[in-house]
N, C-alpha and C positions, 0 to 999 in steps of 0.2 A: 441602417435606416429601416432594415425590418424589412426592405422589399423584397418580392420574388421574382426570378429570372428574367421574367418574360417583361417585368417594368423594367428592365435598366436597357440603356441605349449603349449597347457594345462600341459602339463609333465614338462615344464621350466617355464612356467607364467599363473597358477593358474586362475581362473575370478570371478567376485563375478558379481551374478546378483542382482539387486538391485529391493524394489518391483516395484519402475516406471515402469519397460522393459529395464532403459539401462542397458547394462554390462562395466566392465571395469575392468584390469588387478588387482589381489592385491595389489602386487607392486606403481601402478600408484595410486589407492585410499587409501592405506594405507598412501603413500606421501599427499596425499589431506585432511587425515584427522589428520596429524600431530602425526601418530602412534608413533614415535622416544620422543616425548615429557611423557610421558606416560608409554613407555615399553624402556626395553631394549631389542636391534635390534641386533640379529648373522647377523657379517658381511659379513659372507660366504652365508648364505643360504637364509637373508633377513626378516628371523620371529621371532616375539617376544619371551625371552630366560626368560623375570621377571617382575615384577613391581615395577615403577619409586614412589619412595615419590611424597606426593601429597600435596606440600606445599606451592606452587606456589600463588600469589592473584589472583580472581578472572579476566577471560581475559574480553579483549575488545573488543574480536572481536566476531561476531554472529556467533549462531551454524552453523554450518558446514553441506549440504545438498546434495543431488546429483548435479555435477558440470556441469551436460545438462538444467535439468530442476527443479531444485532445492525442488526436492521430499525430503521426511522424510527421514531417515536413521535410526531413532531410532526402529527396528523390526531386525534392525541386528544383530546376537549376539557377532559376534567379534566386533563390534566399540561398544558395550555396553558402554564400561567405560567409553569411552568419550564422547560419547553423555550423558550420564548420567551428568559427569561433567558438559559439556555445559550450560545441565538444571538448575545445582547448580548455575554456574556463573552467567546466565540469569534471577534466583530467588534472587541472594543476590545483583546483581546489581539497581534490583527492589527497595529491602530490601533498599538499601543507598538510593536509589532516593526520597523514599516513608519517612523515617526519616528525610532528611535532609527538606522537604518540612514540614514535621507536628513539624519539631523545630522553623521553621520560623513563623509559623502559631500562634505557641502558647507563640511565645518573642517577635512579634511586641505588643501586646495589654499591655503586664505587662508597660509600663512606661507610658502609657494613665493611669491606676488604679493609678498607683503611686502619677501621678498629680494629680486625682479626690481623696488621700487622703489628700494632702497635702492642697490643697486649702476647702477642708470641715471639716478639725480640729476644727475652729470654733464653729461649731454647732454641736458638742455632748454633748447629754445633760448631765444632771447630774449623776453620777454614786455612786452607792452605795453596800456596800460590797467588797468581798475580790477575787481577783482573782491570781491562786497560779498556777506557770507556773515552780515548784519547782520538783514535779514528773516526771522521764522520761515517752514520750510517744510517739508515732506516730507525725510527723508532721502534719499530717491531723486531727488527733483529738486539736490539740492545736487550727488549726486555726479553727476549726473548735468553740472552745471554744472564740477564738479570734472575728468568725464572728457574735457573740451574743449584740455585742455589738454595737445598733442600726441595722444596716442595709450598712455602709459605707465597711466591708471589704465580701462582698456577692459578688458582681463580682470576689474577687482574690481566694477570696474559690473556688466558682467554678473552674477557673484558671487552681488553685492546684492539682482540682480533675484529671482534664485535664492530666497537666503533670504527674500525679500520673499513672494516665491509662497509658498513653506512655510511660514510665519506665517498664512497664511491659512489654510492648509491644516489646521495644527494650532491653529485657534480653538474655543473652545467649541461653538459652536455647528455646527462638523463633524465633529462627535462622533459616536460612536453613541448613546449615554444619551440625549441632548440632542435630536437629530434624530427619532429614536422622541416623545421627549418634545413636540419641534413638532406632531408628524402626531399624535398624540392627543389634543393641545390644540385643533387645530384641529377635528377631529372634536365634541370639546366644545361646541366655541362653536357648532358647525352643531345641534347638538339643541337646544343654548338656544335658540337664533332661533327654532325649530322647536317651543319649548313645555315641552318635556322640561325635567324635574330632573334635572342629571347635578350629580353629587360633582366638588369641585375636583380635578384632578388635579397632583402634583409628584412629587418625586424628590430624593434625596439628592444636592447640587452636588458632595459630595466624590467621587462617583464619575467626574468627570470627569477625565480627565489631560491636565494643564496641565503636565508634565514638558518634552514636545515643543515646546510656544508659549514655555514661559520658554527653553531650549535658544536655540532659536532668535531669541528678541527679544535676547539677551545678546551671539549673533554677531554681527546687522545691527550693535550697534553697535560694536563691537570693529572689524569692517569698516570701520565711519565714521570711526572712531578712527585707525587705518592710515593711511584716506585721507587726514583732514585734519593728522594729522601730518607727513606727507609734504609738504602743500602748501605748510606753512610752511615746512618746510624750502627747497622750493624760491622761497618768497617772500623768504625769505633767503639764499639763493643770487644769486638774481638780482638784489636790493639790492645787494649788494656789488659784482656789476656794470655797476650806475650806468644797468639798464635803468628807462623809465619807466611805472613799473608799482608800483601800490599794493593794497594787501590793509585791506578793513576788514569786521571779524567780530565777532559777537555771540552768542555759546553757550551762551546760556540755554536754550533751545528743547530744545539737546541733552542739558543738564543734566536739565530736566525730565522728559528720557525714561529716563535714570539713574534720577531719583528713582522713577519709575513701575516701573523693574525691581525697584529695593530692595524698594521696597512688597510687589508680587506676590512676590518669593523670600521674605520674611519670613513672609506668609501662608502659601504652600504650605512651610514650613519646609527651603530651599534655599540653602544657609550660602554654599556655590562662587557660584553667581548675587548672591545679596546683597549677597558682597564684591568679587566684579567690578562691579556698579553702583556703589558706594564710590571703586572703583580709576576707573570711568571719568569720574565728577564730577570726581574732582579730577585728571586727564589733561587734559580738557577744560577746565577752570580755568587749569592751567598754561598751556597753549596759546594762551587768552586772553589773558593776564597778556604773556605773551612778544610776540606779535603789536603789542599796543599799548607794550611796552618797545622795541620795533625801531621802532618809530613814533619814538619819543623824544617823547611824547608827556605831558607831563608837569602837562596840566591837569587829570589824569585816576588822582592816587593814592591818593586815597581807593577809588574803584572798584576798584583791584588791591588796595589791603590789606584792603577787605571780600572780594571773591574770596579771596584767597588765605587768608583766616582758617577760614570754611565749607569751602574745599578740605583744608584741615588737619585740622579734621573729621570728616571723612568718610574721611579717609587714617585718624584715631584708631580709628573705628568699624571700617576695614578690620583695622589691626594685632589689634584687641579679638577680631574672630569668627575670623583665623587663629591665636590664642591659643587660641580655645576650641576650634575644629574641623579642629586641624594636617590629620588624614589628609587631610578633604574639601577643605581649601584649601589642599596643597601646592604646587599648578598654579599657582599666583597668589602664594605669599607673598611672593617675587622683586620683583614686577611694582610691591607698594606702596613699597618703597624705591625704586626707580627713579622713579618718579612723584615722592615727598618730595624726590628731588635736582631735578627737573626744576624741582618748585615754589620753591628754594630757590636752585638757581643758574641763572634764566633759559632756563628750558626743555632741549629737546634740547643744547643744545650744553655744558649740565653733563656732556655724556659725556664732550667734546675732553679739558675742566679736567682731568677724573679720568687721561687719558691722561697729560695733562700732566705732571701731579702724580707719575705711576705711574714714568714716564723720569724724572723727575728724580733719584727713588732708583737707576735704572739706571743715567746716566752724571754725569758732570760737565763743567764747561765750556760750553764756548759751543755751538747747532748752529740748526741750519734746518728749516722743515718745507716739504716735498711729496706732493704726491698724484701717484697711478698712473693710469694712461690710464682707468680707471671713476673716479677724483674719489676713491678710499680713503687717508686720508693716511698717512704715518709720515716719519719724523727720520730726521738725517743727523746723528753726534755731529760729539765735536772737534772739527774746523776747519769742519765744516757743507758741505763738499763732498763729492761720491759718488767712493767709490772703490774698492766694491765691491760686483759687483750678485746680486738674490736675488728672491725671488716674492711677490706681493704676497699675504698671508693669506686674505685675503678671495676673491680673485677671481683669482690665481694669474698675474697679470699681472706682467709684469718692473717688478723698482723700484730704485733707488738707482743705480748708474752704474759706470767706470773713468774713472780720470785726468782726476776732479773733471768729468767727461761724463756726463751725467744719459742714463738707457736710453731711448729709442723712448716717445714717448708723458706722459713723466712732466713735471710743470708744476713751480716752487717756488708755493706755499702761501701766497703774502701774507697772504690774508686769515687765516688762523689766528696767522698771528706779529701782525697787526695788534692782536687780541682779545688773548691771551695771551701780550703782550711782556711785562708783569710774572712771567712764570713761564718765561722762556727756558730753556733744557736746559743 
């Protein structure tokens, strides 16, 4: 109202001085600090009668300061609560800024490792003995097991350890909501021992943000996935090489933790997560299934056609929410047909087929296949000799030859004409 001190009648309108120097009606600063939001307000008399739930999300707008000179308020004891709030706001607004920056940080780099595995398949050496991936354990101890194996999965270990840290980091319970909520609880319990009746104290769980922990749980396993995709690869690589070395696994453990992500993105209503946990049940299913088909293992297909029935599933339940939620799960819609081949034609190497299948409309007649000095293959039509050379797509290495002389580096491909002599070119 623009008055000065000495107009207001303290008997009708109260003054709060504030510690700057200025003064101001309670009335007029209680409206400034959005007392109504908070308490419940006697209409009659103007002062708060109770307290408002406090379930509200975190606001937008900055703390709230003297409205001359934008001094503290927090030494006041009636706006306590809200400036307290403020703080919360102001600390878990942090909290999302500082997660959503170290999720980006730590999911640009994984599909660079992915590429430097894919293109270094090639060159693992020979492998001997048994590695049994049958007992549950830690994801970090697997890869950890998994990174023994030369020096090729050392960057996504580390990775790992990475996201592993930042899971922690983004747990409930290092929160800000939550944290406040310990150190007052604890305070609680010390007055009870102490005699005192103190009121239970809680807090709305939905003000937690569990955006950054599911982020993050969904990497670790995509990570896993990378890695133990790779390894079978390379356990079938090096079968084919007649090294003596066996692989026996069991991925339930990992399924479980699929399941555990579905659960929590369903609850926090997170479509992207939910159907990546979908997508990675049944990656891990296939994997399984495939591992014990390289086995030739055949006392064991009841086990693959219950797998593979649940992995179907769960591919069903993936196709259903990217029906429902195209925009939020465009990232992934890809990822569940890819999976459905893997489980349909024996894993990874349903990609070779599909190349197969892809040349055969290209050419006609008879041809050969080879790979280029990183292990990338491709065909040689007609007479199935090179006789003309060009860059390998992939990794831009020379491939194919002159005068039926294969380039520097390049192998012929037995083991694919081996697999795939029924789809010759």
């Amino acid at each position: 109202m623009l008055t000065t001190y000495g107009e207001v009648d303290l008997l009708e309108s109260p003054c709060v001085f504030l510690p700057c120097g200025h003064i101001f009606t309670v009335e007029s600063l209680d409206g400034v600090m959005a007392m109504a939001d908070y308490y419940d307000i006697d209409a009659m008399t103007g002062m708060p009668t109770a307290i408002k739930g406090n379930s509200s999300d975190p606001s937008s707008e900055e703390m709230k300061n003297c409205p001359d000179c934008r001094g503290s308020l927090r030494l006041l004891p009636r706006y306590g609560r809200v400036v307290r709030r403020a703080l919360l706001d102001e600390s878990t607004k942090k909290f999302i800024s500082w997660s959503n920056r170290q999720y980006l940080e730590l999911a640009e780099p994984m599909q660079s490792h992915q590429e430097d595995l894919m293109t270094s398949l090639a060159s693992v050496p020979r492998l001997i003995g048994k590695v049994n991936l049958k007992a549950p354990s830690s994801h970090l101890s697997k890869l950890y097991r998994l990174a023994r194996v030369g020096n090729r999965y050392r960057p996504l270990f580390a990775l790992y350890q990475k996201i592993d840290s930042f899971i922690d980091k983004t747990a409930a319970n290092e929160q800000p909501f939550k944290r406040v909520h310990d150190i007052v609880e604890a305070l609680r319990r010390r007055r009870l021992d102490a005699g005192e009746a103190v009121d239970a104290f809680d807090f709305d769980q939905s003000l937690l943000q569990t955006r950054g922990n599911l982020l993050a749980t969904a990497l670790a396993i995509r990570c896993e996935v990378i890695a133990v995709s790779d390894f079978v690869k390379v356990f079938d690589t090096r079968r084919r090489a007649r090294d003596p070395f066996s692989l026996e696994v069991d991925f339930s453990h990992n399924r479980d933790s699929c399941e555990t992500l579905i659960s929590l993105a369903t609850i926090t209503h997170a479509p992207l997560q939910q159907t990546e946990g979908h997508i990675f049940w049944a990656h891990f299913a296939a994997l399984e299934c495939l591992v014990i088909e390289l086995h030739d293992d055949d006392s064991r297909p009841e086990l693959v056609a219950d797998i593979k029935t649940k992995a179907n599933e769960h591919l069903k339940h993936a196709r259903e929410l990217c029906a429902t939620f195209p925009r939020q799960t465009s990232s992934v819609s890809a990822e569940v047909e890819d999976v459905g081949r893997m489980l349909r034609d024996s894993g990874y190497r349903s990609e070779m087929k599909m190349i197969v299948a892809a040349m055969q409309a290209e050419f006609s007649g008879t041809g050969h296949w080879y790979r280029c000095e990183n292990g990338h293959p491709f065909t040689v039509g007609e007479c199935g000799r090179p006789m003309e050379e060009s860059r390998c797509p992939q990794c831009d290495a020379p491939i194919g030859g002159q005068n039926h002389q294969a380039a520097d580096g390049v192998r012929h491909a037995t083991d694919i004409e081996q697999d795939f002599g029924d789809m010759r070119i």
